[in-house]
C-alpha positions as CSV (number, residue, x, y, z in Angstrom):
1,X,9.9,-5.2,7.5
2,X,6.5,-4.1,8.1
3,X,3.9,-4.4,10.5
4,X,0.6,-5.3,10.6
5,X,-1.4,-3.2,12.3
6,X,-5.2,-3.6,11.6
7,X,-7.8,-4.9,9.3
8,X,-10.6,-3.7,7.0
9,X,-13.7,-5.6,6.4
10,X,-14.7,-5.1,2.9
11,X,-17.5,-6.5,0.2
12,X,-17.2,-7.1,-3.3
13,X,-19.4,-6.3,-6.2
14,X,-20.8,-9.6,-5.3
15,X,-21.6,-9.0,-2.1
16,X,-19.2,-11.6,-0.6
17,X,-16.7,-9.9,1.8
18,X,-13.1,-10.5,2.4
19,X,-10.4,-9.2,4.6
20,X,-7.9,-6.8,4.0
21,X,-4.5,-5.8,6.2
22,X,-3.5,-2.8,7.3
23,X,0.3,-2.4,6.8
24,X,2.9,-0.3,8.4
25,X,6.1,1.0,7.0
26,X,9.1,2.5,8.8
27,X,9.6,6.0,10.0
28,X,10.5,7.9,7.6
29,X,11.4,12.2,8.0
30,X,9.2,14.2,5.2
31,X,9.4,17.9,4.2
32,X,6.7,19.8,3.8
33,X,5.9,21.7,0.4
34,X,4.1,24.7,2.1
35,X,6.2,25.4,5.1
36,X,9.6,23.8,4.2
37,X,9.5,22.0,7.7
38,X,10.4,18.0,8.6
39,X,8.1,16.1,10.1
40,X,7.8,12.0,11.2
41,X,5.6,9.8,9.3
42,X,5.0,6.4,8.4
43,X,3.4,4.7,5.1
44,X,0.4,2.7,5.7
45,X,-1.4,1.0,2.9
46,X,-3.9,-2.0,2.4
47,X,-3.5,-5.5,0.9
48,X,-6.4,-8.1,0.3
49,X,-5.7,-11.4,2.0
50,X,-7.6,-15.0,1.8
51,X,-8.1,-14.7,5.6
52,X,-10.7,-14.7,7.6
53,X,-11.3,-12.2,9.9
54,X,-10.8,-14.3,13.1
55,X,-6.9,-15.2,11.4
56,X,-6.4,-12.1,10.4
57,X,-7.1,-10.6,14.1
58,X,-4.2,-12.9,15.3
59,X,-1.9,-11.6,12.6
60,X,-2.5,-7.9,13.8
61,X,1.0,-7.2,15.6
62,X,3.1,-9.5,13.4
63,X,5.8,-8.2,10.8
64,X,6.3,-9.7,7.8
65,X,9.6,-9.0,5.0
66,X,9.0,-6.3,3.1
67,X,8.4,-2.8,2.9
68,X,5.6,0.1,1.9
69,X,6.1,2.2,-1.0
70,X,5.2,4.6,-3.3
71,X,3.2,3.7,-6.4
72,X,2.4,6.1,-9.1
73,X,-1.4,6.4,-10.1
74,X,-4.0,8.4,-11.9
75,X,-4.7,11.8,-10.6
76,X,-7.2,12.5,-7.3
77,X,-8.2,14.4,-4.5
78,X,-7.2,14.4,-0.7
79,X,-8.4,16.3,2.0
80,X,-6.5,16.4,5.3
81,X,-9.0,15.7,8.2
82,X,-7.6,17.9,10.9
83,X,-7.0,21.2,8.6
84,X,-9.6,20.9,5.8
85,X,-6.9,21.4,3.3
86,X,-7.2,19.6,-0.3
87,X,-4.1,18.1,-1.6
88,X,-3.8,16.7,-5.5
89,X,-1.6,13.5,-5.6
90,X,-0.5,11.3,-8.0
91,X,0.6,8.3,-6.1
92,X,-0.7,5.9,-3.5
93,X,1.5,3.3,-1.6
94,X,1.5,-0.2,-1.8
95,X,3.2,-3.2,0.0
96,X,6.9,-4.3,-2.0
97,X,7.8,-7.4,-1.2
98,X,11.3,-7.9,-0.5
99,X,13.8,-9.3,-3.5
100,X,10.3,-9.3,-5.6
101,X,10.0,-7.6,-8.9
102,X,6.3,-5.9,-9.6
103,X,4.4,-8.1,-12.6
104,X,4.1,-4.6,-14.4
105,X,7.9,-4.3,-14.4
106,X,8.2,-8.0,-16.0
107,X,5.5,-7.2,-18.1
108,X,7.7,-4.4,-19.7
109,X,11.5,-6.2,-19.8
110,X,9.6,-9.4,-21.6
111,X,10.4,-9.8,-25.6
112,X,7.8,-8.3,-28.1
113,X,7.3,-11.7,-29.8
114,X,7.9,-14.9,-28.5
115,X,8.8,-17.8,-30.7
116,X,7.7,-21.5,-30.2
117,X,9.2,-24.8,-31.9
């Protein structure tokens, strides 16, 4: 399960706005690459809804099946607020619904060719 636990007003290239949710994983124990120590986190991530902000201010609190992963991605740069320090990553988390198969991972297990009567 995950929790909602904010939103983020956003505009488009358009200039029409929509809503998106704040998500929150479970807490998970992580090691750190420079000092070797554990410490708690959680995965948060953001998913565009059709709400409007008023519904999606009543959702905040709610949990919904599911869960936040990781996702791989291209390449960037992160700088940690509180110590300045500039991390490289290659991934980004996303929400996984449960029992749900990604459409990238369909698009790669369908046939080459596809034959019609």
């Amino acid at each position: 399960m995950v929790k909602i636990i904010g939103l983020k007003v956003s505009v488009n290239s358009d200039g029409k706005s929509f809503v998106s949710l704040k998500l929150e994983g479970g807490v998970e124990a992580i090691q750190s690459q420079k000092s070797g120590k554990f410490y708690i986190t959680n995965r948060t991530c953001l998913i565009i809804s059709t709400f409007d902000k008023l519904t999606a201010e009543a959702l905040v609190g709610t949990s919904i099946p599911g869960s936040v992963g990781r996702a791989f991605c291209e390449p960037y740069e992160y700088t940690i607020k509180e110590t300045g320090e500039v991390l490289s990553l290659t991934h980004r988390y996303e929400y996984k619904p449960e029992d749900v198969t990604s459409s990238v991972e369909n698009f790669h297990t369908m046939p080459a060719t596809v034959a019609f009567s």
